[in-house]
C-alpha positions as CSV (number, residue, x, y, z in Angstrom):
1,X,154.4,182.5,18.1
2,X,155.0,179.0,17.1
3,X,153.1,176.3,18.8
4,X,155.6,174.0,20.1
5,X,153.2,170.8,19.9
6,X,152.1,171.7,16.7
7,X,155.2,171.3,15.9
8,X,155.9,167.8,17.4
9,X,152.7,166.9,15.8
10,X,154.1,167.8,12.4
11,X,157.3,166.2,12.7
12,X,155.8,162.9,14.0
13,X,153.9,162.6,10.9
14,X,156.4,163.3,8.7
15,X,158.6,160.5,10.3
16,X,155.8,158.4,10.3
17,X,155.9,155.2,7.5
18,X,154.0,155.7,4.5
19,X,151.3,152.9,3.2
20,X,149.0,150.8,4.6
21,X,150.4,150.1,7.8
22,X,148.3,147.4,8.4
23,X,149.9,145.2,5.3
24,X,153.6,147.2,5.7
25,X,155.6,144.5,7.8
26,X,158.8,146.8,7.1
27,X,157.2,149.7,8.4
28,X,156.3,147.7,11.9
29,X,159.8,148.4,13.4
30,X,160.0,151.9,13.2
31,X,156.5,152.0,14.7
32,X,157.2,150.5,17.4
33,X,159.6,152.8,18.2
34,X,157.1,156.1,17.4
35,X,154.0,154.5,19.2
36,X,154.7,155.5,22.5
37,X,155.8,159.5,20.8
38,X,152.3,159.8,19.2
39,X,150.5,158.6,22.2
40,X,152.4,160.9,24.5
41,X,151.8,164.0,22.5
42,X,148.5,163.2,21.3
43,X,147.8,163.3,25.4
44,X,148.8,167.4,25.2
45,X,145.7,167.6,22.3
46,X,142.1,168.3,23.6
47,X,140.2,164.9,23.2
48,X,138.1,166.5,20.3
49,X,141.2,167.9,18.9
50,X,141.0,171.7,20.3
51,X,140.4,175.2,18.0
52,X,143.6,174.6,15.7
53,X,142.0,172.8,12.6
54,X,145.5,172.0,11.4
55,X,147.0,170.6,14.7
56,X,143.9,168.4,14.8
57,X,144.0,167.0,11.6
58,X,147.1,165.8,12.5
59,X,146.4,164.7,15.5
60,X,143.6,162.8,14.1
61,X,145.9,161.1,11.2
62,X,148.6,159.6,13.7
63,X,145.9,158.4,15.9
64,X,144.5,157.0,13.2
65,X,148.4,155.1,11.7
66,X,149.0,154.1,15.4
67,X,146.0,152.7,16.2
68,X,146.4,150.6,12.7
69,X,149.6,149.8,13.9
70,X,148.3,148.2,16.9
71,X,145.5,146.8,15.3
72,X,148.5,144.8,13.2
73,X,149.8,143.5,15.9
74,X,146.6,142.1,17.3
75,X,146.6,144.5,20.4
76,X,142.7,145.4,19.7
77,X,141.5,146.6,22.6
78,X,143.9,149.6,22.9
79,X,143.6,150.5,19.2
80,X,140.0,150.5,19.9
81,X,140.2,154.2,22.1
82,X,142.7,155.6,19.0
83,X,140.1,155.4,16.6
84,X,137.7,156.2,18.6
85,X,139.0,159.8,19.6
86,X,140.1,160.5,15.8
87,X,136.6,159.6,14.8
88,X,135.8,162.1,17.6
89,X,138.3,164.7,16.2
90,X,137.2,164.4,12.3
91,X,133.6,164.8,13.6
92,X,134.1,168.1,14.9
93,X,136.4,169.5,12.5
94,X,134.4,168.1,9.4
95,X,130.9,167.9,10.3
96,X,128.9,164.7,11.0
97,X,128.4,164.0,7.4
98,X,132.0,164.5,5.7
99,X,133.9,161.3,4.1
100,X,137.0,161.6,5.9
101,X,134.1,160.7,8.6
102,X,133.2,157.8,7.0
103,X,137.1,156.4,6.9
104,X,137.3,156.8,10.6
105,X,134.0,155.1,11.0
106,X,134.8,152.1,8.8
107,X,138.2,151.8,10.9
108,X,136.3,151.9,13.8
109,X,134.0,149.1,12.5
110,X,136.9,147.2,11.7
111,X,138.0,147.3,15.0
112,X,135.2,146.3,16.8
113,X,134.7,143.4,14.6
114,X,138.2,141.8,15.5
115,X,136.9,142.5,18.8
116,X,134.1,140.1,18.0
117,X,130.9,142.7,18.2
118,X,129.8,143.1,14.4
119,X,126.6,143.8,16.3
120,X,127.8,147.2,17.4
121,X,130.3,147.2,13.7
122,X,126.9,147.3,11.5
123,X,125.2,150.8,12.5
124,X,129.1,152.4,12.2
125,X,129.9,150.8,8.6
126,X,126.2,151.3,7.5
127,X,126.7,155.2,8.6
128,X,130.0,155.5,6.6
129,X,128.6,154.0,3.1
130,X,125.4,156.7,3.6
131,X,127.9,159.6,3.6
132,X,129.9,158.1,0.6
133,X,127.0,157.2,-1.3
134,X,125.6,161.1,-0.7
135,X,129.2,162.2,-1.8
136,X,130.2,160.2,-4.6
137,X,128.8,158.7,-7.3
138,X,127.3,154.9,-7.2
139,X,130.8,153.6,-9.0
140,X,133.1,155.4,-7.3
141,X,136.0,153.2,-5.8
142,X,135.7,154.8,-2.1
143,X,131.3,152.6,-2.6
144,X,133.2,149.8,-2.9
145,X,135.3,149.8,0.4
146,X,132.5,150.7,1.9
147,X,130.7,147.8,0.4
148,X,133.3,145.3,1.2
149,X,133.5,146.1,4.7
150,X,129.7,146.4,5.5
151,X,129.8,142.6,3.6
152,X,132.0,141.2,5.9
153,X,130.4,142.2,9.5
154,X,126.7,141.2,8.0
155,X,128.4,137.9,6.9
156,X,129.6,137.3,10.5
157,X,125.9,138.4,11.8
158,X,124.7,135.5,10.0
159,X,122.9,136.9,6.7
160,X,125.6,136.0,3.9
161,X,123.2,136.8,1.4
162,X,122.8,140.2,2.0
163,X,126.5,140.1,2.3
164,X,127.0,138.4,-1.1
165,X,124.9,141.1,-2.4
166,X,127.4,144.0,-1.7
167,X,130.0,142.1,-2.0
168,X,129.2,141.0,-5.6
169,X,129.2,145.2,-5.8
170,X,131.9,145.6,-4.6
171,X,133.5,143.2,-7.1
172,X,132.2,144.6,-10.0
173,X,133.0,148.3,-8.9
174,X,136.9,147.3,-8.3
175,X,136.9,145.2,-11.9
176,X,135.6,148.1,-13.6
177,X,138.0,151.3,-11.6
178,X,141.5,148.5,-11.8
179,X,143.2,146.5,-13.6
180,X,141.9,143.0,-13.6
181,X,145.3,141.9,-11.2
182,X,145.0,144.9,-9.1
183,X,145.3,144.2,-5.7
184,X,142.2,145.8,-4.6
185,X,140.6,143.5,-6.6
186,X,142.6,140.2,-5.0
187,X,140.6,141.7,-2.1
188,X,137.1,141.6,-3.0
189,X,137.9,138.6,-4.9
190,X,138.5,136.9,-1.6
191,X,135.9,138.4,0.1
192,X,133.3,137.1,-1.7
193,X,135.0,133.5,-2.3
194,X,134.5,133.5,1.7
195,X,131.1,134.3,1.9
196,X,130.0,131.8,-1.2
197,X,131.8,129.2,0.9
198,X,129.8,130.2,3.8
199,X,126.8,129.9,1.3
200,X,127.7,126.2,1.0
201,X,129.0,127.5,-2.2
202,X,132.3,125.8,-2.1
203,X,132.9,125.2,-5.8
204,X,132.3,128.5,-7.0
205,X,134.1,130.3,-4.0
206,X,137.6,128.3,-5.2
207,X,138.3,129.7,-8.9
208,X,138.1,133.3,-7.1
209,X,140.3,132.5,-4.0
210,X,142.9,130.8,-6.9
211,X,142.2,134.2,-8.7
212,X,143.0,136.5,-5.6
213,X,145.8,134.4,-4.6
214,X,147.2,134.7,-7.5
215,X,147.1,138.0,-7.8
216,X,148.8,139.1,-4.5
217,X,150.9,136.4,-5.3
218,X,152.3,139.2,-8.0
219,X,151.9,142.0,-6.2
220,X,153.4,141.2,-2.8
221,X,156.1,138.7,-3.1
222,X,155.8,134.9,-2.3
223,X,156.5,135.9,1.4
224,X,154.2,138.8,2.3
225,X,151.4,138.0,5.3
226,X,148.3,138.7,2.7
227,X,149.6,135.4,0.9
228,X,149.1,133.5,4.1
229,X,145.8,135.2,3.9
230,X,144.7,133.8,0.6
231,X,146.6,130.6,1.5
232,X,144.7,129.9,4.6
233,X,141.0,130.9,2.6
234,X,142.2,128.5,-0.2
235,X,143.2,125.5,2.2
236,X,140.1,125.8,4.1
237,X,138.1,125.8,0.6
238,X,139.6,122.8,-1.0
239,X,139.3,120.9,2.4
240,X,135.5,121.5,2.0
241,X,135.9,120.3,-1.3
242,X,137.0,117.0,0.2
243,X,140.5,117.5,-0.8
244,X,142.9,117.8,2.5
245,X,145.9,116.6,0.8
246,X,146.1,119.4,-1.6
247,X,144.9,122.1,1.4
248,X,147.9,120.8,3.8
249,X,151.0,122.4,1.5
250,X,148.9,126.0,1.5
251,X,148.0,125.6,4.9
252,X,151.9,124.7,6.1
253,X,152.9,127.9,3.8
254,X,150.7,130.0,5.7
255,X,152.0,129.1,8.7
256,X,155.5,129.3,7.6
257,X,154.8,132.7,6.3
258,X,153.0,134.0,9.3
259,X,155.8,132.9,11.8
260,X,158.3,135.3,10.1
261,X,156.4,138.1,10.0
262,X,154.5,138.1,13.8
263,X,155.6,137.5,17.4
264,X,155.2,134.0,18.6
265,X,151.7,134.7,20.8
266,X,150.3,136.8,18.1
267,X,146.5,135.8,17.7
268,X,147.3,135.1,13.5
269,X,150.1,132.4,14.4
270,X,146.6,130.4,16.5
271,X,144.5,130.7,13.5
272,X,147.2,129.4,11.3
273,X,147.8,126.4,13.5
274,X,144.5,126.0,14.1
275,X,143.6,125.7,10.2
276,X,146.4,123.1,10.1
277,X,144.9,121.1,12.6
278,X,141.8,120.9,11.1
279,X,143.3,119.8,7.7
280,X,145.6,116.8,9.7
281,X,142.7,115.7,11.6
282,X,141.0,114.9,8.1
283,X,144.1,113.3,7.1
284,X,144.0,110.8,9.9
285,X,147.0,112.4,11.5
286,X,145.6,112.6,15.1
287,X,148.4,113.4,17.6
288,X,149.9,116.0,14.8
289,X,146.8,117.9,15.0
290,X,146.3,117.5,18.8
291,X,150.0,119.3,19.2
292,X,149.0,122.2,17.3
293,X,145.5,122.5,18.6
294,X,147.4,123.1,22.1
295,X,149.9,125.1,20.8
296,X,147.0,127.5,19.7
297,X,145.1,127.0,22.6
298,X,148.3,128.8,25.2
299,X,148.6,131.2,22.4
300,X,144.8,132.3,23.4
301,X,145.3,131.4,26.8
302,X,147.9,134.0,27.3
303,X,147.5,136.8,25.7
304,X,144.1,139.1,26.0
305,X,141.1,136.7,25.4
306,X,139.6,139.9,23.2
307,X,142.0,139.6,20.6
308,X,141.6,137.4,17.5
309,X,142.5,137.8,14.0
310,X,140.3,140.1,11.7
311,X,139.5,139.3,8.3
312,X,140.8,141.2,5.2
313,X,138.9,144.8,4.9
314,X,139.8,147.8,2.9
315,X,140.5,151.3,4.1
């Protein structure tokens, strides 16, 4: 007899977008109209995903899409229970130490580092490189995600050393699997410009974020929100450098950019206009900087005081 919500299941993924949601703008409208399909039959699946291995698995994967979905939008805190439950799900159809594991516990990370508790990210990330590095081998591409992503929440705990450490890893792993303009190399590029920055490494951290922006630059189109990403990094770098005439344009770009691609109150658009009003305030332009500050200010005052904008990871 066939399993009417195994079949719902099945059809909801195959509709579902293809990608990375999370950097798929054009994939963002028809997820909004799937979300609240997922979530509805995903309520009908046991929470650890029941005794059909298939029908969980699939369960598992759209929690996993939607809950990136929401994470895209900035609505953090109720992506947060998605990946926890598919974490749940792949734990009890995989075993503990499996690496489709490790991807849902590096999502989860992810998430509770935009939710501002790399405290509670670390043990999670640190987890998911152990299974990887006991299943693949010390160059494998799948170490240096896990690398990246572990860099980043030790960087926000405040050790940036260890962090440049696996992110330098991470780097040379990426160079050595992709093609030198690869995009997964624009990421760890990036990645470690940040954390040299935070080093007080500010003139070696530019030639990579000139690198990785020019490599999404090819790879994503002049208009895609990972160049605001870049663009923002690179702005706040040469503004460091003493240079806040030449970080204004990237910054204003950034800005432009992220506007077409988010709602208006999306936690992004603050950081963006926040960023800007950094770089005016160095260039003497006081009231200019004062309007966007407030502007970014009622973006944070109304929407969830949890959500904030997550730095680039990898999946």
């Amino acid at each position: 007899m066939v399993d009417p919500l195994a079949v719902t299941l099945s059809l909801l993924e195959d509709y579902a977008p293809g990608g990375d949601v999370l950097t798929s703008p054009e994939s963002w409208p028809r997820w909004s109209i799937l979300l609240s399909h997922v979530l509805t039959a995903v309520d009908h699946v046991p929470y650890g995903g029941g005794s059909d291995p298939a029908m969980a698995q699939n369960c598992s994967h759209l929690l996993n899409r939607a809950a990136t979905f929401l994470r895209a939008q900035g609505r953090y805190v109720e992506a947060r229970p998605l990946f926890e439950r598919a974490l749940t799900i792949d734990e009890a159809v995989h075993g503990p130490d499996h690496p489709n594991v490790a991807i849902r516990l590096n999502n989860l990370a992810q998430i509770l580092q935009d939710l501002g508790d790399p405290a509670a990210a670390r043990p999670l990330a640190e987890r998911a490189l152990t299974i990887d590095e006991a299943a693949y081998e010390p160059d494998h591409p799948t170490i240096a995600i896990d690398l990246n992503n572990l860099a980043l929440i030790l960087r926000h705990l405040g050790d940036p050393a260890a962090a440049r450490l696996l992110a330098e890893r991470a780097l040379t792993i990426g160079e050595a699997v992709y093609e030198p303009d690869h995009p997964t190399v624009a990421i760890y590029l990036n990645n470690l410009a940040l954390i040299l920055q935070h080093l007080g490494e500010t003139a070696a951290a530019r030639p990579l974020a000139e690198r990785a922006l020019t490599i999404s630059e090819a790879a994503h189109g002049p208009d895609h929100p990972t160049i605001a990403v870049r663009l923002n990094n690179l702005a706040l770098i040469l503004r460091d450098l003493g240079d806040p005439a030449a970080a204004r344009p990237l910054a204003e770009r950034a800005l432009t950019i992220d506007e077409a691609v988010y709602e208006a109150d999306h936690p992004t658009i603050a950081v963006d206009l926040n960023n800007l009003a950094l770089i005016l305030q160095d260039l003497g332009e006081s009231e200019a900087a004062r309007s966007l500050t407030e502007r970014a200010r009622a973006i944070h005052d109304g929407a969830d005081p949890t959500r904030r904008r997550s730095e680039e990871t990898d999946k």
